[in-house]
C-alpha positions as CSV (number, residue, x, y, z in Angstrom):
1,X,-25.7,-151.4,-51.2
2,X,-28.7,-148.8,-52.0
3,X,-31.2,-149.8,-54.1
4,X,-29.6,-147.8,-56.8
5,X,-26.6,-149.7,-56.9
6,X,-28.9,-153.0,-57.2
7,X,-30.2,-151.8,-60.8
8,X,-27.2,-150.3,-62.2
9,X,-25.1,-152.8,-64.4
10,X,-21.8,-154.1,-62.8
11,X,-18.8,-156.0,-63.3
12,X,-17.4,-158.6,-60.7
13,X,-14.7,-160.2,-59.2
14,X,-13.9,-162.8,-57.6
15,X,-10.5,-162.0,-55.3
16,X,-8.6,-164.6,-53.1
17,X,-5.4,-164.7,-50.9
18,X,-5.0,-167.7,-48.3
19,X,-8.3,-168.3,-47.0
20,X,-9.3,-165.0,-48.0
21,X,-12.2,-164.3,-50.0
22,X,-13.5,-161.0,-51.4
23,X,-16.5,-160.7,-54.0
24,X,-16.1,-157.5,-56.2
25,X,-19.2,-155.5,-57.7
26,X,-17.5,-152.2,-59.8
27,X,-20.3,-149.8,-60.5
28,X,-19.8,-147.7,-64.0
29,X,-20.0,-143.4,-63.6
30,X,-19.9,-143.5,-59.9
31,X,-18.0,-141.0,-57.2
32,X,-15.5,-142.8,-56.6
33,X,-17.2,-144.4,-53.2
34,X,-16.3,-147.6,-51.6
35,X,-18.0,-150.0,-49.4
36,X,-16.6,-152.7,-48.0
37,X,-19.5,-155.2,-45.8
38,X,-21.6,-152.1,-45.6
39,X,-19.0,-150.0,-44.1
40,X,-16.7,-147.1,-45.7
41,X,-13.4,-148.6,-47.1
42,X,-11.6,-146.5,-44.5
43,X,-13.5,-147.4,-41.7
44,X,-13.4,-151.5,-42.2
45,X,-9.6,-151.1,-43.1
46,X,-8.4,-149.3,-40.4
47,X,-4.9,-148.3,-42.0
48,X,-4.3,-145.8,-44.8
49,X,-1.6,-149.0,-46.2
50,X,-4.5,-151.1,-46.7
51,X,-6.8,-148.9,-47.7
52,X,-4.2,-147.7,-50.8
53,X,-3.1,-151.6,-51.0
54,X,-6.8,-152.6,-52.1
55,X,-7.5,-149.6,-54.1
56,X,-4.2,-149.8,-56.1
57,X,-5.5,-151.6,-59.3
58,X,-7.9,-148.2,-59.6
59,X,-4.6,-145.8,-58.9
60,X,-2.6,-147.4,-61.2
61,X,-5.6,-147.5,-64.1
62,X,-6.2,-144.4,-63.7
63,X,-9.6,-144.5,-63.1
64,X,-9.8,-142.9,-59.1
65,X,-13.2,-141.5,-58.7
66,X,-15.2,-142.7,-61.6
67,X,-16.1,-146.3,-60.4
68,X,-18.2,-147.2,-57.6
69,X,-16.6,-150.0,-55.8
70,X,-19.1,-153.0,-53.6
71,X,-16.9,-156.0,-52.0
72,X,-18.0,-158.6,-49.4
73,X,-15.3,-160.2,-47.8
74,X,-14.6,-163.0,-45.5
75,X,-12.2,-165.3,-44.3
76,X,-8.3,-164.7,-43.3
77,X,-7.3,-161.3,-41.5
78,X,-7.5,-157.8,-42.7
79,X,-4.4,-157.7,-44.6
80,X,-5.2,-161.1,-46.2
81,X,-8.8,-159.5,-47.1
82,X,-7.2,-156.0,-48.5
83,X,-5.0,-158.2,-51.1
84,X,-8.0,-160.2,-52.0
85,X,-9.9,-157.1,-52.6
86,X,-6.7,-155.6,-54.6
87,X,-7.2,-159.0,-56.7
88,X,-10.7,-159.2,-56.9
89,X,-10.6,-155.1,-58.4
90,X,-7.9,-156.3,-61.3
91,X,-10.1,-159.2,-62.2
92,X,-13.1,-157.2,-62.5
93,X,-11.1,-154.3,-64.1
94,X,-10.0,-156.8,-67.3
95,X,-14.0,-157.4,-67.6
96,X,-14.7,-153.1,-67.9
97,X,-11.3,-153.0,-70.1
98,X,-9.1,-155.4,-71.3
99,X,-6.5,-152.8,-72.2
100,X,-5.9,-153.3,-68.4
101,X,-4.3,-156.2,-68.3
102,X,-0.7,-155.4,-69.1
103,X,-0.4,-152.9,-66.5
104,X,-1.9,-154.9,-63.7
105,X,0.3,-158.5,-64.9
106,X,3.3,-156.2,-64.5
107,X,2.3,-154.9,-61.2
108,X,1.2,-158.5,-59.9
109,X,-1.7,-157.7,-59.2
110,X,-3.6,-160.8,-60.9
111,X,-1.8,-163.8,-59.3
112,X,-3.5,-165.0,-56.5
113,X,-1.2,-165.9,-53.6
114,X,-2.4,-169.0,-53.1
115,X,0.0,-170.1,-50.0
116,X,-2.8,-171.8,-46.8
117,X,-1.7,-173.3,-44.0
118,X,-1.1,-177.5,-44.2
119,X,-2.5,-179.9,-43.1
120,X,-2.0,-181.8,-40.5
121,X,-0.7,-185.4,-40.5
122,X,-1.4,-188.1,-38.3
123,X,1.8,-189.1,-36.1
124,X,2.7,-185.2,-35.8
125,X,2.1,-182.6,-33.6
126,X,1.6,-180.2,-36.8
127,X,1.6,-180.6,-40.0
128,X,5.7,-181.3,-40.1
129,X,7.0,-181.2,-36.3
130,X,7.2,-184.5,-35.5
131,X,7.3,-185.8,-31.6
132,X,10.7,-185.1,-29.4
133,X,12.8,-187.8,-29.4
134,X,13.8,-189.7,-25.9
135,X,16.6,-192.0,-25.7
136,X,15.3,-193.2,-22.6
């Protein structure tokens, strides 16, 4: 983030899928750039798929190239961390416009996807295979 970007005004979101957690800074009458931990967007996600899954609430807003886009992310794996950053856009998208929101509920784009992996219980060797069973 330049120092730039730390005076301009911004909208956030907060974007989370499993244990996936991305925080969302959009930047008004930008290029279009985004950074994700300090690295290009294409560069942390290595796939042109995850790169177009994140960026898909801008696509579909219409609004490619105007915002600046910040996200620090953590937790799960990259595709995990691409659909947080995809939710963590759409929320901060209904802050800049709340026009949005229609487009992005149809699209699913603001339901988290909330599925982790249980717990497990004592007695069990995971969370629901229990023990073999010996007759003898």
């Amino acid at each position: 983030m330049t120092s730039e970007q730390k005076k301009r005004q911004y909208f956030s979101g907060v974007g989370k899928r499993k244990t996936a957690i991305a925080r969302v800074k959009l930047f008004e009458g930008g290029s279009g750039e985004a950074t994700v931990n300090g690295l290009k967007i294409k560069e942390y996600f290595h796939t042109v798929f995850l790169v177009e899954n994140a960026l898909s609430p801008i696509t579909l807003s219409n609004l490619k190239g105007r915002l600046d886009i910040d996200v620090i992310t953590r937790g799960g794996g990259k595709a995990a961390q691409s659909d947080a950053v995809r939710h963590g856009i759409s929320r901060a998208l209904l802050l800049l416009n709340p026009e949005f929101r229609p487009d992005l509920k149809h699209a699913g784009y603001l339901r988290r996807d909330a599925r982790i992996k249980e717990r497990k219980k004592p007695g069990l060797k995971r969370a629901r295979r229990a023990p073999q069973w010996q007759k003898r």
